[in-house]
Backbone as numpy.savetxt, mean C-alpha at the origin, in Angstrom:
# Nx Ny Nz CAx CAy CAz Cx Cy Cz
3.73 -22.47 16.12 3.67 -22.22 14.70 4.33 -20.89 14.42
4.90 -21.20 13.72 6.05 -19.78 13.16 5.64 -18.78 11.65
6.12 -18.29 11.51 5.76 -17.08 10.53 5.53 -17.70 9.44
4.43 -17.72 8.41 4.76 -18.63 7.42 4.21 -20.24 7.48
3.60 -20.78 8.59 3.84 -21.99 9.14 2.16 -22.17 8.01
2.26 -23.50 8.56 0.64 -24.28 7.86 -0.66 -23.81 9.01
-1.68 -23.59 9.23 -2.84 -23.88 9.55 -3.11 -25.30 9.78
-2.62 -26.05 10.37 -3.74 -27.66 11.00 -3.53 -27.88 9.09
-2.56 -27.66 8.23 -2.38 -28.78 6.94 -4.04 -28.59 6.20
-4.43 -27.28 6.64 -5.56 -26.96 5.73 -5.75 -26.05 5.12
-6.09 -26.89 3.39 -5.71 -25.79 2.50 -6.79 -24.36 2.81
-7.82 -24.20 3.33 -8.46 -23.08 3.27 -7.84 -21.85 4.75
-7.10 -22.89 5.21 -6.10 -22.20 6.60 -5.31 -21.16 6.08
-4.44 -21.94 4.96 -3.46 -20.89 4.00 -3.71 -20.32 3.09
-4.78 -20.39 2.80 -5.67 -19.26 2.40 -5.27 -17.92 2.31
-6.64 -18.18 4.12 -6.42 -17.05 5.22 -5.30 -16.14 5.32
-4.32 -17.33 5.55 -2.84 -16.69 5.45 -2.34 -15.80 4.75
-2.37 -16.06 3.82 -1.88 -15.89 2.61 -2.58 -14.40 2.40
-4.07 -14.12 2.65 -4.32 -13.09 2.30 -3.86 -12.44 3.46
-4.15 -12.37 4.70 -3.74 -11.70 5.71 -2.62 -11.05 5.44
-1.35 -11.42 4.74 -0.11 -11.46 4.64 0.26 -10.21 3.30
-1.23 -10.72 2.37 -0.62 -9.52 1.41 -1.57 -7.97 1.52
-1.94 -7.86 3.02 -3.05 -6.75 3.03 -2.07 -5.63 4.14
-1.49 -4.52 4.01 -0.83 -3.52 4.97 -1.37 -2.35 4.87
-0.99 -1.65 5.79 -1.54 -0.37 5.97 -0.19 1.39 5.66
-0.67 2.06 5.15 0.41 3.12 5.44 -0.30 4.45 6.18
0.51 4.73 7.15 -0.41 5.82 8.01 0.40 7.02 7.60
-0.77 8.10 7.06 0.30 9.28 7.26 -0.45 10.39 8.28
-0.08 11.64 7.98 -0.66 12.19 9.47 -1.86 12.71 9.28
-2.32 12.69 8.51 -3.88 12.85 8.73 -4.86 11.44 7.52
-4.32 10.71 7.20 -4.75 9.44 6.55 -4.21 8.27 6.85
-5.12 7.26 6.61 -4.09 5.68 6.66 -5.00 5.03 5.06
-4.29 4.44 4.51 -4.68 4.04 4.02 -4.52 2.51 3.60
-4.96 1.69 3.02 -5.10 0.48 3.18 -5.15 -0.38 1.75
-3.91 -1.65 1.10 -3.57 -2.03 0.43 -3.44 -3.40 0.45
-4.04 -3.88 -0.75 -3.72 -5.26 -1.06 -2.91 -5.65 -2.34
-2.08 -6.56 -1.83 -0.92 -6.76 -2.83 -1.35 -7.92 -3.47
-0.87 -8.85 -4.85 -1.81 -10.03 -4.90 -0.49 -11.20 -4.60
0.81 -10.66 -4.12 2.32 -11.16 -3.91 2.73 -10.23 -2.88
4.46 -10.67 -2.33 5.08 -10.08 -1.53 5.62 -9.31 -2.70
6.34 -9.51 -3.85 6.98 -8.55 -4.73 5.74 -7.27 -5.35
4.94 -7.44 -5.17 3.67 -6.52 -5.65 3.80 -5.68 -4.45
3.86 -6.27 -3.01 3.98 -5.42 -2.20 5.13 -4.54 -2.04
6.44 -5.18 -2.03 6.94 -4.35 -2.27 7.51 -2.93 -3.51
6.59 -3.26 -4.35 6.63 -2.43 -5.52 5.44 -1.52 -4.72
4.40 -1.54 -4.57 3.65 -0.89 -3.76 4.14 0.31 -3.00
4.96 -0.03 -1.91 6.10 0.22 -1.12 6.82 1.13 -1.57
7.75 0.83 -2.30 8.45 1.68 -3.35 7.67 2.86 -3.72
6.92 2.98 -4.68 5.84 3.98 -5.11 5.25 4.85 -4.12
5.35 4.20 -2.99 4.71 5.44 -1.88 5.98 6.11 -1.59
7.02 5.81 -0.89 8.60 6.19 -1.06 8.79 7.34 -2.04
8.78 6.64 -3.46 8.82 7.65 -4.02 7.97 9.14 -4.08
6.88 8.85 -3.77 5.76 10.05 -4.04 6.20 10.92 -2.87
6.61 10.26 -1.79 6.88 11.13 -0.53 8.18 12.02 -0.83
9.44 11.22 -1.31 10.62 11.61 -1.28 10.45 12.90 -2.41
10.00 12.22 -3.88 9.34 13.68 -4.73 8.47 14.88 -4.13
8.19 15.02 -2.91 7.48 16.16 -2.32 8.30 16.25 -1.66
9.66 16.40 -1.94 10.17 17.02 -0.60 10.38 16.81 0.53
9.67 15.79 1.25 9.55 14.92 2.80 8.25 15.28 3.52
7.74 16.68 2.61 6.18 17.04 3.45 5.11 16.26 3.66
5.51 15.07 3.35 4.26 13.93 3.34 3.42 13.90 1.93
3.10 13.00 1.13 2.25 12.88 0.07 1.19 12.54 0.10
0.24 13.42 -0.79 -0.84 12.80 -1.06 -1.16 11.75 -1.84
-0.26 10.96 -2.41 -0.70 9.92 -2.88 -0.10 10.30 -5.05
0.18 11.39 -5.03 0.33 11.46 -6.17 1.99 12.50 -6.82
2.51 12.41 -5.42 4.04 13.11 -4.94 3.66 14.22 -4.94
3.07 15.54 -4.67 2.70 16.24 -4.52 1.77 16.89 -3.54
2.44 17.76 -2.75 1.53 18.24 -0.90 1.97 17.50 0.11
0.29 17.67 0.66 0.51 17.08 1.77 -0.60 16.03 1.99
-0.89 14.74 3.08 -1.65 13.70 2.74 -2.82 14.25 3.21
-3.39 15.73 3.50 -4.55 15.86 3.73 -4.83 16.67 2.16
-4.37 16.19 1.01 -4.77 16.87 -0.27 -4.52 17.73 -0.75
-4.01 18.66 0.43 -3.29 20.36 0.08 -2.15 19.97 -0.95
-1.52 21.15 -1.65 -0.12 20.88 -2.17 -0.54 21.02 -3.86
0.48 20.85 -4.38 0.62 21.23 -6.03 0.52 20.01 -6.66
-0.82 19.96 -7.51 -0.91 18.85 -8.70 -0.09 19.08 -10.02
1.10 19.56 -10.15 1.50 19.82 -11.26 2.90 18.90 -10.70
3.35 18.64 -9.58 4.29 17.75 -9.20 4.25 16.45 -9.98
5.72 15.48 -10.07 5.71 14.16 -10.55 4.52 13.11 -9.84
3.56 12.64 -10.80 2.89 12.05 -9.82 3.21 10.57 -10.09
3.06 9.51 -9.23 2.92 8.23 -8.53 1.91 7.20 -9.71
2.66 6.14 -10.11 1.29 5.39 -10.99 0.71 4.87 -10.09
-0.56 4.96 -9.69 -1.60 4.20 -9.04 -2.69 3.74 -9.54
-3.00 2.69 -9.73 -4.39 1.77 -10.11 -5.12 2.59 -9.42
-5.87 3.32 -10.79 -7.12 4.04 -10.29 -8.47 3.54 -10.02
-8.23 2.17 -10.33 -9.76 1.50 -10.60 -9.87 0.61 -9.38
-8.89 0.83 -8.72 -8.90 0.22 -7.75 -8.91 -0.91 -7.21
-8.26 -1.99 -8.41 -8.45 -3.14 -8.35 -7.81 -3.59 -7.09
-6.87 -2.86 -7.09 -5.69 -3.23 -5.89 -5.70 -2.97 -4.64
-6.95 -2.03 -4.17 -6.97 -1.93 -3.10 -7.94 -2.77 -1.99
-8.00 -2.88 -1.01 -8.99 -3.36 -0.19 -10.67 -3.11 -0.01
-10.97 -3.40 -1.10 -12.35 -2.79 -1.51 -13.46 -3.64 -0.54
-12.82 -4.91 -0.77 -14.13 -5.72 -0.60 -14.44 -6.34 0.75
């Protein structure tokens, strides 16, 4: 069975799949943090947005809001990152 493939032709198989598929991780050096997309294009918009927050700090690593560093240090007056604060999007549950 290949990337993408069926589960035994059961719908609660691809499910599984399916979520497995839209849940990744981003590690930075003192955090990882952990994301659920509800698509592959959500993910990669996801993706993007961390990119950016990093590349807007300069390369020092982001905290999540383009500004510092990912252990929180750094300047909140930097461009920050739209992130669902409510957290719908993340791996809560």
């Amino acid at each position: 069975m290949g990337y993408g493939g069926r589960v035994n032709g059961n719908a609660n198989g691809d499910r599984g799949r399916e979520i497995e598929e839209t849940v990744f991780a981003v590690y930075g050096t003192n955090n990882t943090w952990l994301f659920r997309a509800r698509n592959e294009r959500e993910k990669v918009e996801w993706i993007w947005k961390i990119d950016q927050g990093y590349f807007s700090s300069g390369g020092r690593g982001g905290n999540g809001n383009g500004g510092g560093r990912d252990d929180g240090s750094g300047s909140p007056e930097s461009e920050d990152v739209d992130v669902d604060v409510d957290r719908e999007d993340y791996l809560a549950d």
